[in-house]
Structure formats: C-alpha cells, structure tokens
C-alpha positions, -999 to +999 in steps of 0.1 A: +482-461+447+496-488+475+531-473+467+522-435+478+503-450+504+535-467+520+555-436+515+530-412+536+528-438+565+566-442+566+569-477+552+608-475+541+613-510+532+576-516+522+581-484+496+612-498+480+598-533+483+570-522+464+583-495+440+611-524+421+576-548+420+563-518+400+599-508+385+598-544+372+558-543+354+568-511+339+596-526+323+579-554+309+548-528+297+573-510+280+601-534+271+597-524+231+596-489+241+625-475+265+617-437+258+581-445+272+598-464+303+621-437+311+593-410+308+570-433+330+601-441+355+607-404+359+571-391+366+565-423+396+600-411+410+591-372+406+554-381+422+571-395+451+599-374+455+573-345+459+555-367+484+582-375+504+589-339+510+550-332+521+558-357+546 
C-alpha cells in the first residue's frame, strides 16, 4: 500500500497528500453507507498510527 509505504520512508507531506486522495475514494465507495466509511476510516488511521510508532 503506497500510503504505508510513504509513512515508513518519512514522506510527511507525500502521506497526507496521499491519505485525503484515499480519504476522498473511500468516501465515494461508501457514500450510501457512512457506518462502513467510518469503520474503514478508522482501521487505515489505526494501521498507520501503529506504523508510525514502529518507525
């Protein structure tokens, strides 16, 4: 995944750059379905979270 990718090589701007672009598909994947969304949002933000404090 390009976004975990940015965040292990210390890509700050690249990561947030890249995580709205994929903020923005979920939203329109999900757009009839906001519990899905937020259950989606919350396991990308967890997964990096978790890598960010590996790094």
């Amino acid at each position: 995944m390009e976004l975990l990718w940015r965040v292990r090589i210390g890509d700050e701007e690249g990561s947030v750059a890249y995580l709205k672009i994929l903020l923005e598909r979920l939203a329109q994947a999900y757009k009839h379905n906001i519990d899905m969304f937020k259950s989606e949002t919350f396991d990308l933000i967890m997964t990096v979270s978790r890598l960010v404090l590996e790094v």
